[in-house]
N, C-alpha and C positions, 0 to 999 in steps of 0.2 A: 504494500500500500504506500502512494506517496499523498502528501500532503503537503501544503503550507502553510506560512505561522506571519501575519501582517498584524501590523496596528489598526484599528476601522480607524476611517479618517475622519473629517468634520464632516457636516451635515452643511453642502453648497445654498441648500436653500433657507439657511436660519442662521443665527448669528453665533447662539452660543455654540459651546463645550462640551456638550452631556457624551458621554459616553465614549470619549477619544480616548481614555486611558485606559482601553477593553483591547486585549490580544485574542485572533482570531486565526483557529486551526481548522482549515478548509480542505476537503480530500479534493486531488484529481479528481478527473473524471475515468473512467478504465473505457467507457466505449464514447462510441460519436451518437450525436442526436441522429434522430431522424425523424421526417415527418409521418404523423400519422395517415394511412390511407381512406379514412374517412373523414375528418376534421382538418387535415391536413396539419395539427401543431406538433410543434418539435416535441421530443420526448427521447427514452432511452431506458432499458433497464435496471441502469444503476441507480441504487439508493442513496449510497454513500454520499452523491454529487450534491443532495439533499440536508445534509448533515451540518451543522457549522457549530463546532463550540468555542467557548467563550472563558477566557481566563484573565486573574488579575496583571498578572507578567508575561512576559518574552521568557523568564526562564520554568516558571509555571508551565507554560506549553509547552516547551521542550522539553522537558521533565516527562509529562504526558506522553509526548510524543516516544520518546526512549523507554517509557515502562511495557509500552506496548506495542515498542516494533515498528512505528512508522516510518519511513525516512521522511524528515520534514525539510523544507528550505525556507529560510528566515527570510526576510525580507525586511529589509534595515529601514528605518524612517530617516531620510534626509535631513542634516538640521535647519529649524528654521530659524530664518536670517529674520528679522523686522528692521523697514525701512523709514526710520525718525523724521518728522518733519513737522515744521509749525502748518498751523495755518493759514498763515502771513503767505509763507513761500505760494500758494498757488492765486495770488492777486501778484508775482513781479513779472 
């Protein structure tokens, strides 16, 4: 089984913070969708693709991930930079 292990990011459409400090261990997928021949929606056997848990840490998940065999791949969060400015600067 593989997995991986990200940070959920911000929520694009709200301002705050809720829930960015949540680490998320997502399986692969094992096959390809495909559409259904009646309905025509994608779909696929696999359950697993279904599955997503939720931990306090990066090392929590991986802890998880190694008790039970996963190979997992981290996925680092870039750092972020904030860019200081009055609000003077966008009237020169």
């Amino acid at each position: 089984m593989q997995a991986r292990i990200y940070k959920r990011p911000k929520n694009a459409m709200q301002s705050g913070k809720a829930l960015v400090d949540q680490w998320i261990l997502e399986f692969v997928p094992a096959e390809a969708k495909k559409p259904d021949p009646l309905m025509g929606w994608a779909g696929s056997g696999d359950t697993r693709e279904q599955v997503q848990l939720k931990f306090p840490s990066q090392e929590a998940a991986q802890a998880y991930a190694d008790k039970y065999g996963i190979s997992a791949i981290v996925h680092a969060v870039p750092p972020k930079r904030l860019k200081i400015q009055a609000y003077a600067d966008n009237f020169r």
